[in-house]
N, C-alpha and C positions, 0 to 999 in steps of 0.2 A: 848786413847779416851779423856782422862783427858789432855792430853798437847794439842791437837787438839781444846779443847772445850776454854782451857784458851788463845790460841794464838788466835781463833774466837772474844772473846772478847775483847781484847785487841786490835784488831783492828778496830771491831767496835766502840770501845770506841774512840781511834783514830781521824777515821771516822767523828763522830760526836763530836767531839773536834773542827778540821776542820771548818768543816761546820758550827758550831758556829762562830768562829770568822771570816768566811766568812760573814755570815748574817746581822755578828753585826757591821761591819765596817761603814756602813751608819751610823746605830744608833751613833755610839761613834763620827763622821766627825760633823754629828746634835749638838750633845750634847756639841764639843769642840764651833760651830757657836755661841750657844745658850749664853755659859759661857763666849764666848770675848763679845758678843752684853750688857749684864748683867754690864760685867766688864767694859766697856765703858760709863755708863750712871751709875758708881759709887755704883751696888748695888754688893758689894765682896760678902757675902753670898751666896747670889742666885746665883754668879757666880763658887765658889769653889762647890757648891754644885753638882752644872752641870759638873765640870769637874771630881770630887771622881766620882760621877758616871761612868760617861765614863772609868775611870779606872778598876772598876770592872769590866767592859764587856772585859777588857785587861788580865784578871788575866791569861790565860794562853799565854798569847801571851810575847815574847823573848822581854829585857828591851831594847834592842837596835833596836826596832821595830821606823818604825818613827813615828806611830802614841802615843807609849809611849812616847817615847823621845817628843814630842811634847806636848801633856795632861801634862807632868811633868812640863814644861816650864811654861806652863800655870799658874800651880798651884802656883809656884815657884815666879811668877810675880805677881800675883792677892794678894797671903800673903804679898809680900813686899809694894804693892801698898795700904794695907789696913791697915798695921801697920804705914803707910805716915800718909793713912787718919787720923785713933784715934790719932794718937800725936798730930795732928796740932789741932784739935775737942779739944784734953786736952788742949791744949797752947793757947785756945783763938785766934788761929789765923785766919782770918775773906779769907774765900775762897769760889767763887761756885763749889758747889758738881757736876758732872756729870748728875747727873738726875734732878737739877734745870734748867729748857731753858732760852731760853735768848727770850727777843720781837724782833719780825720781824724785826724791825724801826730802832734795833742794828743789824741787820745779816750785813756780809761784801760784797759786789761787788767783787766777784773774777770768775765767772763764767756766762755764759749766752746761754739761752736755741736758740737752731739754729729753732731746728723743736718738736713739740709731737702730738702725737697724744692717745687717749684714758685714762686710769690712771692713772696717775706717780704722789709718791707724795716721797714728801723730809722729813725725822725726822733728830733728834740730833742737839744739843748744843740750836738752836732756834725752838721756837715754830710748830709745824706740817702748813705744806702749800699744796697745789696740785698745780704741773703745769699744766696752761692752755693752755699758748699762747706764742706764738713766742717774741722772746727780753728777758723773766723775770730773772732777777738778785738772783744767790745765791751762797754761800760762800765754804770756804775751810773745810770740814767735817761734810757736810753734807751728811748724807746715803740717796741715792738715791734709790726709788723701783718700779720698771715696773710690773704693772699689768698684768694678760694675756690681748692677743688682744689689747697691748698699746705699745708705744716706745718714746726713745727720744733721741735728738743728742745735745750735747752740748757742748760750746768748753771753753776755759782759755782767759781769756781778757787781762792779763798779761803777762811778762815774754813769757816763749815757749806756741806759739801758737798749742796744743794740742787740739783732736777734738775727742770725744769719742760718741759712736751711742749704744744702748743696747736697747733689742727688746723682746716680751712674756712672762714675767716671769721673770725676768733678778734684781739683787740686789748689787749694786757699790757705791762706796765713794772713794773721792780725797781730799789726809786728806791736803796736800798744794800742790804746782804746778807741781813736777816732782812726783808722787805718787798716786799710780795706786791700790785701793786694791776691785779683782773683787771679789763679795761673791757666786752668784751662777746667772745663764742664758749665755745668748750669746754677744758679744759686738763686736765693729769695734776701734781702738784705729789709729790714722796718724795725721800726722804732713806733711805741704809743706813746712816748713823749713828746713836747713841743722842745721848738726850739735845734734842731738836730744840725751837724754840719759834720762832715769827716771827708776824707778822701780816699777816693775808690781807682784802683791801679789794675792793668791787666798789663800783658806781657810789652803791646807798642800804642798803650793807653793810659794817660790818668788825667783823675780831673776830680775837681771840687762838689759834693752835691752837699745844698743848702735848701730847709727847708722850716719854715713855722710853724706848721701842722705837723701830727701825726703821719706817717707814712710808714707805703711801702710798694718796692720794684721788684719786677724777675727782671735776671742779668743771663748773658751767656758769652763765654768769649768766642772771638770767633775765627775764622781761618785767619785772617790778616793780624790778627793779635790784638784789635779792636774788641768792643764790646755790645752787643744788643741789649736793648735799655726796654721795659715796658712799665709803666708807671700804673701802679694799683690803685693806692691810696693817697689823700695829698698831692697840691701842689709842691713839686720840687723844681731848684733851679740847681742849674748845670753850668760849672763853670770852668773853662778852661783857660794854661796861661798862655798869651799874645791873643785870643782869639774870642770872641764877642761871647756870651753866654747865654744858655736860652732854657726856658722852662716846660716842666713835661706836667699834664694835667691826666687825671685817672682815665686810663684807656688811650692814652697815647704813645709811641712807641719811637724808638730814634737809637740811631748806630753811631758810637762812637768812637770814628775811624782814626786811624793815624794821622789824617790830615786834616781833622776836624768832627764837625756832628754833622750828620747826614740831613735830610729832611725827616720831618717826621711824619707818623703814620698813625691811621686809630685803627685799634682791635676790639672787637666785642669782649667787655670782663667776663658775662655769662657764660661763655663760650671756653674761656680761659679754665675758667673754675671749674670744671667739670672735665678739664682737656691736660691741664698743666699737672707732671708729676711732681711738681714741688708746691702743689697746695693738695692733690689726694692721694702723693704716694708716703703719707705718714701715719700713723698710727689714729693722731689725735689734729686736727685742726691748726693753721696758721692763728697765731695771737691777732692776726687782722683780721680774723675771717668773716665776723659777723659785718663789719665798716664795711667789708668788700662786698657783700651780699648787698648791702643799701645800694653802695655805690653802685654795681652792676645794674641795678632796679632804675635809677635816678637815670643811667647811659640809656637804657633802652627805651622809656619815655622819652626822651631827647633823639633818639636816633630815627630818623624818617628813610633813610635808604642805605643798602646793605650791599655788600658786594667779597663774593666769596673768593675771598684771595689764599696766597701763600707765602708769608714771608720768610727767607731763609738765609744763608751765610753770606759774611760779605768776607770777598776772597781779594779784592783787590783792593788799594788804599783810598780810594774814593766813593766805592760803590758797592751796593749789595743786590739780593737775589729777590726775586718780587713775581709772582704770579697770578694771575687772575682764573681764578675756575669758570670752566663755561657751568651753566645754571643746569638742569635736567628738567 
């Protein structure tokens, strides 16, 4: 009775071991957002703060977890960046801090709004602005933040003509021209150039997408701090560091988790285009939208059997959410 009662708890204990750091993954993904947002705008304190935290919610979790391996980095950076700081502060050496803005009248021209509509407003490096209107000029790192019920599409004036669309909720920064770091909501990222390459960042994601063709993805980040990928236009290849690399062809779809790229999956384009708010919650058409209309054309000749699924978040570091509809 006595070994019965101690294996009961020890599993329970288990159990809820588990389930703990199931719970707390959000929280700790929060906490690591929180400590880079801190540590960007120069306050280290409040930023290792956020990150020691987030480690205690790890204490039982294995060092080679990616979200330790990652909170360590964290720390690891934020210490080195803040003993930058104090010496230059001792040595007199005349710097702006992070959390000093700069005036609008200095912001750079390196971007311009195509379409908005509802809230979106811009912070970092310069002064807080909101977009109103079509044409407005703003620069390379600035965090860009979509309210609910608001969006906005904006391209690169320079260099690669990049066109990124983010829509309800949705939080992005392009810190200079190939550099892509989405924070959290939905976005559409293309280019009608050949030739394309940049790097795409989400909270406990990044990776290289390289491509010869014209293109273009919807993106979403996702509970684990991963990213959902569906390929429009163009072959693109995806390539991440230590880890194989692999290509996504128009209408195929692939998660890319903290501990890699998932399998991939195909989605009907038709279906998309008429379903996705970041190709009909705008004013005026995606720059892709005609390609995408072939393309959709070209899947569905090719497509002989269909199966009415649901793809949805991926919450944990390996795996996401997948259903299949019964038919009627």
């Amino acid at each position: 009775m006595r070994y019965i009662t101690h294996n009961f708890w020890v599993t329970t204990f288990l159990f809820s071991t588990l389930l703990y750091a199931f719970n707390s993954e959000e929280i700790v993904i929060s906490l690591v957002e929180k400590g880079k947002i801190e540590a960007e705008q120069g306050n280290f304190t409040i930023a290792l703060s956020h990150f020691n935290k987030a480690m205690g919610y790890l204490k039982q979790v294995s060092n080679t977890h990616p979200l330790v391996e990652e909170v360590q980095k964290q720390i690891r950076v934020t210490k080195g960046r803040f003993l930058v700081a104090r010496y230059k502060n001792r040595s007199g050496l005349k710097s702006l801090g992070k959390n000093e803005l700069l005036s609008l009248s200095e912001e750079s021209e390196d971007l311009r709004v195509d379409q908005c509509f509802g809230s979106v407003l811009a912070r970092e490096i310069w002064y807080e602005r909101d977009f109103t209107r079509k044409g407005e000029l703003f620069g390379f790192g600035r965090r860009v933040t979509v309210l609910p019920s608001a969006g906005i599409e904006a391209s690169i004036i320079k260099g690669s003509k990049y066109t990124v669309r983010a829509i309800e909720a949705a939080s992005f920064q392009l810190n200079k021209e190939n550099n892509f770091d989405f924070h959290s909501g939905s976005f559409s990222l293309s280019s009608l150039e050949k030739n394309s390459k940049c790097i795409i960042k989400s909270p406990l994601s990044e990776f290289e997408l390289e491509t010869d063709d014209p293109f273009a993805v919807l993106m979403a980040v996702t509970t684990n701090g991963g990213l959902k990928i569906i390929s429009l236009l163009g072959e693109v290849e995806l390539k991440r560091k230590g880890t194989s690399s692999t290509s996504l062809r128009p209408g195929q779809l692939i998660f890319s988790l903290p501990e890699g790229f998932s399998r991939k999956m195909s989605v009907e384009l038709s279906t998309l285009m008429v379903t996705s708010k970041l190709i009909t919650g705008f004013e005026e058409p995606p720059i892709f939208h005609k390609k995408l209309k072939q393309q959709a054309l070209i899947q569905a000749l090719r497509t002989k059997k269909r199966f009415r699924t649901v793809v949805g978040d991926a919450k944990t570091n390996s795996d996401f959410q997948i259903k299949v509809l019964e038919e009627n």
